[in-house]
N, CA, C and O atoms as a GROMACS GRO file, in nm:
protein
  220
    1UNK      N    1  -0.182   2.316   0.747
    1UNK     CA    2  -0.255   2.191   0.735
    1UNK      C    3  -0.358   2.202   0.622
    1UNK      O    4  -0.388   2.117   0.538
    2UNK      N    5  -0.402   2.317   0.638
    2UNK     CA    6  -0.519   2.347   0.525
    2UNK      C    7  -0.453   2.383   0.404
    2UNK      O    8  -0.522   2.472   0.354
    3UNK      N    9  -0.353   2.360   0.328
    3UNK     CA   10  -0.275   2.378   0.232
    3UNK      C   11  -0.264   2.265   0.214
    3UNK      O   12  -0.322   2.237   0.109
    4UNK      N   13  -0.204   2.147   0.277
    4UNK     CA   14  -0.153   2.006   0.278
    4UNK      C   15  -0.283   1.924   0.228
    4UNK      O   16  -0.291   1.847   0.132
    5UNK      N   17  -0.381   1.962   0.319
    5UNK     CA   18  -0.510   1.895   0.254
    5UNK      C   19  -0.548   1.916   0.116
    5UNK      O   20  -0.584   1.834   0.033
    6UNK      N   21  -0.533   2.048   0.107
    6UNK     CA   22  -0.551   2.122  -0.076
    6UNK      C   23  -0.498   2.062  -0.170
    6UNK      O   24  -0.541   2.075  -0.284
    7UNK      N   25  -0.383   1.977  -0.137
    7UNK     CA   26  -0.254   1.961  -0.226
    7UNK      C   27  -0.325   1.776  -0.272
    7UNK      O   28  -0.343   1.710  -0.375
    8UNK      N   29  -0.346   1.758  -0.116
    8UNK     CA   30  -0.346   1.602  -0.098
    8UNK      C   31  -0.493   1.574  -0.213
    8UNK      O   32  -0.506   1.492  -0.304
    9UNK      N   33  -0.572   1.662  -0.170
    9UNK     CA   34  -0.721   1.661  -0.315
    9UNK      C   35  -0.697   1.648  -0.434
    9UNK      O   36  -0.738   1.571  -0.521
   10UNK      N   37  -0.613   1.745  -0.430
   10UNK     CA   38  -0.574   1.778  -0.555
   10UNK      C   39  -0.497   1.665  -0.671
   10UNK      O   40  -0.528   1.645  -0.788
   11UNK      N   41  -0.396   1.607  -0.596
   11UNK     CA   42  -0.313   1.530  -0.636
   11UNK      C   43  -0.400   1.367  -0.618
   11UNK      O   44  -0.430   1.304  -0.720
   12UNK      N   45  -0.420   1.333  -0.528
   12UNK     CA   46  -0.491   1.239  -0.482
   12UNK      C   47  -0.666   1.209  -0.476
   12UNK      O   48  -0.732   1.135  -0.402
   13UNK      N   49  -0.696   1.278  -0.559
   13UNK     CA   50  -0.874   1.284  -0.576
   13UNK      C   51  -0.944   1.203  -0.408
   13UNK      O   52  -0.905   1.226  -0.293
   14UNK      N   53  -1.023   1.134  -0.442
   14UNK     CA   54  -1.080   1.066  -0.369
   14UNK      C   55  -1.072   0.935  -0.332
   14UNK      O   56  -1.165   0.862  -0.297
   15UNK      N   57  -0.903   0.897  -0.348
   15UNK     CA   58  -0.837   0.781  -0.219
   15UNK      C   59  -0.745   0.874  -0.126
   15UNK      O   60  -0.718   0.994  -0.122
   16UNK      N   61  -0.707   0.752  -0.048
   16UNK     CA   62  -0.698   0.811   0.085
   16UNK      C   63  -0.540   0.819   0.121
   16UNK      O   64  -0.479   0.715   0.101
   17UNK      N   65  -0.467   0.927   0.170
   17UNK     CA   66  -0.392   1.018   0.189
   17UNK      C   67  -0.366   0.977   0.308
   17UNK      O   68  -0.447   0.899   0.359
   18UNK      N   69  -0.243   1.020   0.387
   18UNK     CA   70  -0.236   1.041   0.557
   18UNK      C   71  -0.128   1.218   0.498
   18UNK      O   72  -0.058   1.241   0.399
   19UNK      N   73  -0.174   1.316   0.635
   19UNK     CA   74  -0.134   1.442   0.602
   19UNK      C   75  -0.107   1.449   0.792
   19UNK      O   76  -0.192   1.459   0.881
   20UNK      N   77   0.045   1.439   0.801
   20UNK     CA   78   0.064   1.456   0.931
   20UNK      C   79   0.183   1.621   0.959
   20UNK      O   80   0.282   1.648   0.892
   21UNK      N   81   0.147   1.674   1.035
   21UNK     CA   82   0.238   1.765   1.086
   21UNK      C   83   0.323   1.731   1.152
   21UNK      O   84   0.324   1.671   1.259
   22UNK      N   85   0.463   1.800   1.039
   22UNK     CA   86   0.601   1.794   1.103
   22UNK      C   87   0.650   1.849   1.192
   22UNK      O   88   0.617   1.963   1.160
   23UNK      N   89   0.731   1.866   1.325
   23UNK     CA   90   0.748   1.910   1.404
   23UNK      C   91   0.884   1.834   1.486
   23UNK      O   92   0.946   1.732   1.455
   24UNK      N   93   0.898   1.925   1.597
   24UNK     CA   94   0.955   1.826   1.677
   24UNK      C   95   0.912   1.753   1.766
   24UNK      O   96   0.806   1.757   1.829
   25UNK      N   97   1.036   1.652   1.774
   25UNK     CA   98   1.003   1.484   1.833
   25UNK      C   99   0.900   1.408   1.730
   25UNK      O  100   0.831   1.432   1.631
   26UNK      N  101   0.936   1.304   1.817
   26UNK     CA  102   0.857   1.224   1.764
   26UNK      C  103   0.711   1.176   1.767
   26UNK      O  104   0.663   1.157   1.879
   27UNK      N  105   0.659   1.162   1.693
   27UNK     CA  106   0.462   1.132   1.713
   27UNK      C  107   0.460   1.001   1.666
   27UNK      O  108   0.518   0.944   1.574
   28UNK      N  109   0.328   0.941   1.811
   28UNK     CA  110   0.289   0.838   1.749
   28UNK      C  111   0.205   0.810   1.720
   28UNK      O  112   0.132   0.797   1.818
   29UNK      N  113   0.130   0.774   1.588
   29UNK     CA  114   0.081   0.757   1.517
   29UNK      C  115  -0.017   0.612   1.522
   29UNK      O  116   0.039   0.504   1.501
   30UNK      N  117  -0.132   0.616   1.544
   30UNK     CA  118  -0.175   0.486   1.554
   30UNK      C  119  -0.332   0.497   1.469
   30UNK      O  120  -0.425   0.578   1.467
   31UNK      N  121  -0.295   0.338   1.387
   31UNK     CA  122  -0.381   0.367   1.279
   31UNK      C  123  -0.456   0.225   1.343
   31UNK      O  124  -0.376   0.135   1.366
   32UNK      N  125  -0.593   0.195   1.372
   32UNK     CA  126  -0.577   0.048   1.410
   32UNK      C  127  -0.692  -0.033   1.304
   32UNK      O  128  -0.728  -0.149   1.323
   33UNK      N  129  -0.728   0.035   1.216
   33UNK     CA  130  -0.779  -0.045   1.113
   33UNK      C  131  -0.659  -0.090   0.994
   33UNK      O  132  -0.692  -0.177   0.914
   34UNK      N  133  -0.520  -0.029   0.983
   34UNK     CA  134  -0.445  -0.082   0.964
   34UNK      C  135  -0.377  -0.202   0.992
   34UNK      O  136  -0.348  -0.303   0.928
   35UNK      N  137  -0.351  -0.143   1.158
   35UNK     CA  138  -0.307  -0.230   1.233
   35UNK      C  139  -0.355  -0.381   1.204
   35UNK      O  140  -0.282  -0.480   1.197
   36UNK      N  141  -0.504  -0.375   1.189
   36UNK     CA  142  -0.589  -0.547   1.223
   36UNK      C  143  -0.592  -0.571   1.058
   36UNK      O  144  -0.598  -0.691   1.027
   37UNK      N  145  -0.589  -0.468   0.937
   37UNK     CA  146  -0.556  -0.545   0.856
   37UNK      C  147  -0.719  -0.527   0.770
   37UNK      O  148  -0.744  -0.566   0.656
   38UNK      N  149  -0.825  -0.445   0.879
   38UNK     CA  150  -0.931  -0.369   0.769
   38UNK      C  151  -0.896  -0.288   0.651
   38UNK      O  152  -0.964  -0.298   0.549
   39UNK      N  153  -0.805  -0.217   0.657
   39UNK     CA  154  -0.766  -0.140   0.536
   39UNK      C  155  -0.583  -0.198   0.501
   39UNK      O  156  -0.497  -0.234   0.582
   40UNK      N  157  -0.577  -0.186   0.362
   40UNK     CA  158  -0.462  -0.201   0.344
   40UNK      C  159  -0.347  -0.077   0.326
   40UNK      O  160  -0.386   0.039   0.337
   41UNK      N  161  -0.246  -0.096   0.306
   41UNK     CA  162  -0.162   0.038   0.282
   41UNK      C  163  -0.130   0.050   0.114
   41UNK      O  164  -0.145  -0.038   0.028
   42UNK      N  165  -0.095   0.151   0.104
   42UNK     CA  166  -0.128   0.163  -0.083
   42UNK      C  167   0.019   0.148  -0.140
   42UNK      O  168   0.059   0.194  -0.246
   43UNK      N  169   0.108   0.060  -0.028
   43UNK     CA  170   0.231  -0.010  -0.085
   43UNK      C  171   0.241  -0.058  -0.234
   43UNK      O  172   0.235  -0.180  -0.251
   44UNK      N  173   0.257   0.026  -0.350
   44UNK     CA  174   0.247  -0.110  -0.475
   44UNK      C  175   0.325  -0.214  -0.457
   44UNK      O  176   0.274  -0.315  -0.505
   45UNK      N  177   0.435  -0.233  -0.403
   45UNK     CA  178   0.561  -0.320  -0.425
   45UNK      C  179   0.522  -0.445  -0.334
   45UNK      O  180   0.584  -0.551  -0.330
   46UNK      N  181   0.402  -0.410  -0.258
   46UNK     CA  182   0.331  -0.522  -0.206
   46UNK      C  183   0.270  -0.581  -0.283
   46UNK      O  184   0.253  -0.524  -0.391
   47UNK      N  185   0.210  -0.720  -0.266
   47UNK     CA  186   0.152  -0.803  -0.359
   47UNK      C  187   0.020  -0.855  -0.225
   47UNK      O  188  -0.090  -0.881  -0.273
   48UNK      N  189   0.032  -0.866  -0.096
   48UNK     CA  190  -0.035  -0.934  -0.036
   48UNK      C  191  -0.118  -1.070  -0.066
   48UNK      O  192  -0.236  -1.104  -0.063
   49UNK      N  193  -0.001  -1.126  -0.096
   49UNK     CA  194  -0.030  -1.244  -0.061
   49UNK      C  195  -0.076  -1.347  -0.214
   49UNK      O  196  -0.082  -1.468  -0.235
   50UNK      N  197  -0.097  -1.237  -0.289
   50UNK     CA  198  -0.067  -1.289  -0.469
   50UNK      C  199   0.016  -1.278  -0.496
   50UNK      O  200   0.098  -1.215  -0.429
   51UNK      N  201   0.050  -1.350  -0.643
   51UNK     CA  202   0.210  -1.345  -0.701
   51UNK      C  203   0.257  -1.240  -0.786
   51UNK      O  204   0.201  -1.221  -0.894
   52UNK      N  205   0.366  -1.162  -0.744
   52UNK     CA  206   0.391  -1.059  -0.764
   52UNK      C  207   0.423  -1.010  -0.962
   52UNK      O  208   0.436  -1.098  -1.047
   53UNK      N  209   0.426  -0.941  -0.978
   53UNK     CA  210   0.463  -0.949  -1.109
   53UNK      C  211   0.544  -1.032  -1.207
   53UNK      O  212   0.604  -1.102  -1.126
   54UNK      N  213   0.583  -1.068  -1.316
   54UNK     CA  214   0.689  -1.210  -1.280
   54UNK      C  215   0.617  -1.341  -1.269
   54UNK      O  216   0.590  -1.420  -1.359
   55UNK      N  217   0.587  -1.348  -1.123
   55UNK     CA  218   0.575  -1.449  -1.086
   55UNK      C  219   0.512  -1.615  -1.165
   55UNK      O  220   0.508  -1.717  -1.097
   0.00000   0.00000   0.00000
């Protein structure tokens, strides 16, 4: 984990990352400032709600 974080700094300065451990089964994951839409996801191919490139 403390490698993954190293990497995630490294590569990713100071925006924000998710660094989850792989394993087995499945995890669930609950983000709920996502969820409600306080933070966004760093989708580019999203436009939210402006017109996308093109447009």
């Amino acid at each position: 984990m403390e490698d993954a974080l190293t990497a995630g700094a490294a590569n990713y300065g100071y925006r924000y990352f998710l660094v989850r451990q792989v394993g087995d089964g499945d995890m669930k994951v609950s983000i709920p400032a996502l969820t409600l839409g306080v933070i966004l996801s760093a989708d580019p191919s999203h436009t939210y709600g402006r017109p996308g490139p093109g447009a």
